[in-house]
DSSP file (Angstrom, degrees, kcal/mol; ACC not computed):
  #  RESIDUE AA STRUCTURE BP1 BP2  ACC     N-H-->O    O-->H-N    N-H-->O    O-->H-N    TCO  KAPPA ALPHA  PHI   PSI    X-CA   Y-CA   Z-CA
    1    1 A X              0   0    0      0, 0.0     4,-0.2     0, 0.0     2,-0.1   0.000 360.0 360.0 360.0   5.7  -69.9   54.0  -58.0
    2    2 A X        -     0   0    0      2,-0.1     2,-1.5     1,-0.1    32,-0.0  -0.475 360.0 -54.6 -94.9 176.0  -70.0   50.6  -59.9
    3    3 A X  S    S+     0   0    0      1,-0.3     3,-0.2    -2,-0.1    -1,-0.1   0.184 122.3  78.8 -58.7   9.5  -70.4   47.4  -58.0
    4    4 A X    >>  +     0   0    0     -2,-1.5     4,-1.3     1,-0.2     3,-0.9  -0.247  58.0 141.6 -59.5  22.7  -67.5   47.9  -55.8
    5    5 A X  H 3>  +     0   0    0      1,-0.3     4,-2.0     2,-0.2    -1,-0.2   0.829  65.2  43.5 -66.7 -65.4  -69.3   50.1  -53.7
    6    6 A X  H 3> S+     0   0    0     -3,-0.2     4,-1.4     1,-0.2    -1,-0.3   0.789 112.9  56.1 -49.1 -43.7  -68.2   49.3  -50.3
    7    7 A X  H <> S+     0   0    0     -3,-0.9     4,-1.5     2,-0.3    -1,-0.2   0.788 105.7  51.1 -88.6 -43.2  -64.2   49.1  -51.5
    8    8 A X  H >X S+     0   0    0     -4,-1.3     4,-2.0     1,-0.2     3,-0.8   0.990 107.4  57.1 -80.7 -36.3  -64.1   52.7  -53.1
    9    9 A X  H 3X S+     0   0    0     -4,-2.0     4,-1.2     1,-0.2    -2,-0.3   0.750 107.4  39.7 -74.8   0.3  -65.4   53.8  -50.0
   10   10 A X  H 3X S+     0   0    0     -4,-1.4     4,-2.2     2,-0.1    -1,-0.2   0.689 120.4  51.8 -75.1  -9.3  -62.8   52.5  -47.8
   11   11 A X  H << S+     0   0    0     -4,-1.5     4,-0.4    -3,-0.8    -2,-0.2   0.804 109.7  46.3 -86.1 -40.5  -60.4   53.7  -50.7
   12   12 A X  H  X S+     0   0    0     -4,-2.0     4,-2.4    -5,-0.2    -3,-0.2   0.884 110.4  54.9 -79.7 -56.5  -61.9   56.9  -50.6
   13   13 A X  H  X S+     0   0    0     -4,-1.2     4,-1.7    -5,-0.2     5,-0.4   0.934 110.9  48.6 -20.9 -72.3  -61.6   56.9  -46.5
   14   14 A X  H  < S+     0   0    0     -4,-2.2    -1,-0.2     1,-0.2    -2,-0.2   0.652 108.9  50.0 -71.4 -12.5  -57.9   56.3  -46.8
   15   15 A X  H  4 S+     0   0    0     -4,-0.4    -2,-0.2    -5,-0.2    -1,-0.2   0.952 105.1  52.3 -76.5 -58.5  -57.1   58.9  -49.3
   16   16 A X  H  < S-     0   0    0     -4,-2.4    -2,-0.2     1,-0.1    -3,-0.1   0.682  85.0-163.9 -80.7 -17.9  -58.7   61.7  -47.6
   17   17 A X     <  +     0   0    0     -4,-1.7     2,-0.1     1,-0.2    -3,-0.1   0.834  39.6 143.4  47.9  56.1  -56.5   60.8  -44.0
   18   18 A X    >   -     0   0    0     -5,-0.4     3,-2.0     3,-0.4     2,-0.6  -0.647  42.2-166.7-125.4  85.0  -58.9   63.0  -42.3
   19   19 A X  T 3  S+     0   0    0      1,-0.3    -2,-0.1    -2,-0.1     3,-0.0   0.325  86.9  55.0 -66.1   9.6  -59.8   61.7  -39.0
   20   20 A X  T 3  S+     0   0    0     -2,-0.6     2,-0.5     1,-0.1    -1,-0.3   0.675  96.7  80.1-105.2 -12.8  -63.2   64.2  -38.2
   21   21 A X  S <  S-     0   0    0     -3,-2.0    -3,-0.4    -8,-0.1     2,-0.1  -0.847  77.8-166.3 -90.5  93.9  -64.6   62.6  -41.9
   22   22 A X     >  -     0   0    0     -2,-0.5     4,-1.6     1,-0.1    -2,-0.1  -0.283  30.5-121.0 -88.5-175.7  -65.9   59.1  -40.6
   23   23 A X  H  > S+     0   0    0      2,-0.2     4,-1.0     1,-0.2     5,-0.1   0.859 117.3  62.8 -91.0 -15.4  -66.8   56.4  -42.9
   24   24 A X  H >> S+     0   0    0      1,-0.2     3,-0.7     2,-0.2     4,-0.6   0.965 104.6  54.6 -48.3 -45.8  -70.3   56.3  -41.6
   25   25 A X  H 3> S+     0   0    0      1,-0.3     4,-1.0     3,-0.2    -1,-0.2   0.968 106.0  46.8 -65.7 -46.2  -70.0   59.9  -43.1
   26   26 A X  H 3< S+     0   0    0     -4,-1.6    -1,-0.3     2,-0.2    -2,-0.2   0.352 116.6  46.6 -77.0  -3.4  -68.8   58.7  -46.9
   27   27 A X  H XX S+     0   0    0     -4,-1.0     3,-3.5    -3,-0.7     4,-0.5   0.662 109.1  51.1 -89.5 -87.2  -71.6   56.0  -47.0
   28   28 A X  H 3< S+     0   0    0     -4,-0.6     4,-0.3     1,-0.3    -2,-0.2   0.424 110.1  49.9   6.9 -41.8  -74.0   58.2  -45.9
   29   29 A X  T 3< S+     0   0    0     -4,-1.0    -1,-0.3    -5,-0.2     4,-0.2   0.766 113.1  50.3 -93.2  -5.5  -72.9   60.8  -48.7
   30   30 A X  T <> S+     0   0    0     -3,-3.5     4,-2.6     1,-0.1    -2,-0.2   0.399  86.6  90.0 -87.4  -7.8  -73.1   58.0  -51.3
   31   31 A X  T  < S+     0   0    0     -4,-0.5    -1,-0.1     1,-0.2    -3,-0.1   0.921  79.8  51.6 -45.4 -51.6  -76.3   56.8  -50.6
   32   32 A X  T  > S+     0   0    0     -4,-0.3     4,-1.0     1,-0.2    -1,-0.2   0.723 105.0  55.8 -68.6 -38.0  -78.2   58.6  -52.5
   33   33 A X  H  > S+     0   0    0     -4,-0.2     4,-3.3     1,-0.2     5,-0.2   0.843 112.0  48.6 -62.6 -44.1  -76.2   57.9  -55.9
   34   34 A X  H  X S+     0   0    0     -4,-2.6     4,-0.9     1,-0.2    -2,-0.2   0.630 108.8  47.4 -90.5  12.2  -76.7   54.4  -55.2
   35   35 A X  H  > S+     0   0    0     -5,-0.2     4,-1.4     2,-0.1    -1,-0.2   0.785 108.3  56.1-102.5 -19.4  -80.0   54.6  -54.6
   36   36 A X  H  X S+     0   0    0     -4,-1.0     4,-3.5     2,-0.2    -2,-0.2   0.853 113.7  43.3 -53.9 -67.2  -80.4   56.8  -57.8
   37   37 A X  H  X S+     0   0    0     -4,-3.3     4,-2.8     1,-0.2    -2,-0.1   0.875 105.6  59.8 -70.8 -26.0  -78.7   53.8  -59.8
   38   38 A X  H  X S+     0   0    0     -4,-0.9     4,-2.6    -5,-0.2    -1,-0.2   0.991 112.2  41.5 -48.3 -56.0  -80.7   51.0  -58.0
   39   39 A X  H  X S+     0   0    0     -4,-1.4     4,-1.2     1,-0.2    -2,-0.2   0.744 111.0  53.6 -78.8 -13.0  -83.9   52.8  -59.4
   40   40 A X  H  X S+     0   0    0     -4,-3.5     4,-1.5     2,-0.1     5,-0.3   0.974 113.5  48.6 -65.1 -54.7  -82.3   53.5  -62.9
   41   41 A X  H  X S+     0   0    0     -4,-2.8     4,-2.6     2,-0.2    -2,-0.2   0.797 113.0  43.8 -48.5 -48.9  -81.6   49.7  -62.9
   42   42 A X  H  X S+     0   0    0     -4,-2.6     4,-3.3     1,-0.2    -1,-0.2   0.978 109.0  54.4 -62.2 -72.4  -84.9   48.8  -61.9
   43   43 A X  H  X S+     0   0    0     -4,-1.2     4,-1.7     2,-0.2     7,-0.2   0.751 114.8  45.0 -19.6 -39.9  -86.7   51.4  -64.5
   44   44 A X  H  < S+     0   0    0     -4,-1.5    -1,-0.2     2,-0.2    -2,-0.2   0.915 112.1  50.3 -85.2 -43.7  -84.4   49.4  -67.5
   45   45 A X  H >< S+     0   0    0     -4,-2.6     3,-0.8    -5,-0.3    -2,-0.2   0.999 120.5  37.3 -56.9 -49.2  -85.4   45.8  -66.0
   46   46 A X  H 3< S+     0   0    0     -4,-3.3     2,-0.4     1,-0.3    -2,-0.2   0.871 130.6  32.8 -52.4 -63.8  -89.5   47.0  -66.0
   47   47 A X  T ><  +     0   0    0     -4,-1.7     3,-3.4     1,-0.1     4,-0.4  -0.666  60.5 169.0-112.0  44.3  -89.0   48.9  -69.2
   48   48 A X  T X>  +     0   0    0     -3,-0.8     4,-0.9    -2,-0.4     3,-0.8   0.842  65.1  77.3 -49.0 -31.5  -87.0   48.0  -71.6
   49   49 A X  H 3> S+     0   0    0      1,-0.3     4,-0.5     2,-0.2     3,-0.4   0.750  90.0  70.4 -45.9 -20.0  -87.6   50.0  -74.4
   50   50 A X  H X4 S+     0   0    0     -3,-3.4     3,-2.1     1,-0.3     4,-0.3   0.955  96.5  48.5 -60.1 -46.8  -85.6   52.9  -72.5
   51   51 A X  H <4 S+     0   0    0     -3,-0.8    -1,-0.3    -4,-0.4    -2,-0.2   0.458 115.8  43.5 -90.1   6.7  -82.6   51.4  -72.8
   52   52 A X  H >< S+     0   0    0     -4,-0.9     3,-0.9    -3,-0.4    -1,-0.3   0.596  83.9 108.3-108.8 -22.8  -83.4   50.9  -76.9
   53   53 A X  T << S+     0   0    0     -3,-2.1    -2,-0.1    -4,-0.5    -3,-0.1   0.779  82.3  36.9 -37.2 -58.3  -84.8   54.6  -76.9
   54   54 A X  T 3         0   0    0     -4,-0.3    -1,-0.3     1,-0.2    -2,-0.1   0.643 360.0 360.0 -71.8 -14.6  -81.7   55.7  -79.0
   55   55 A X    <         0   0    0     -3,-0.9    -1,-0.2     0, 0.0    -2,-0.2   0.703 360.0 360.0 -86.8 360.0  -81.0   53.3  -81.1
């Protein structure tokens, strides 16, 4: 799910050699992860102090 996005799903596509599983269908289930990381990403730029929490 790192910034290859697009390339692991065609990777992903060609592994699973299941022609009723479109790719429409494997973006579509990844969306949501990357939309997940966008707003962790966002959250770190606003805020840094999260990414310092632990340390």
């Amino acid at each position: 799910m790192t910034p290859p996005l697009g390339i692991s799903r065609f990777v992903i596509k060609r592994t699973i050699d299941d022609p009723s599983i479109s790719l429409f269908d494997i973006f579509s289930g990844a969306f949501p992860f990357a939309v997940i990381m966008l707003l962790v990403l966002i959250s770190i730029i606003l805020y840094p102090r999260l990414s310092l929490y632990l340390v």
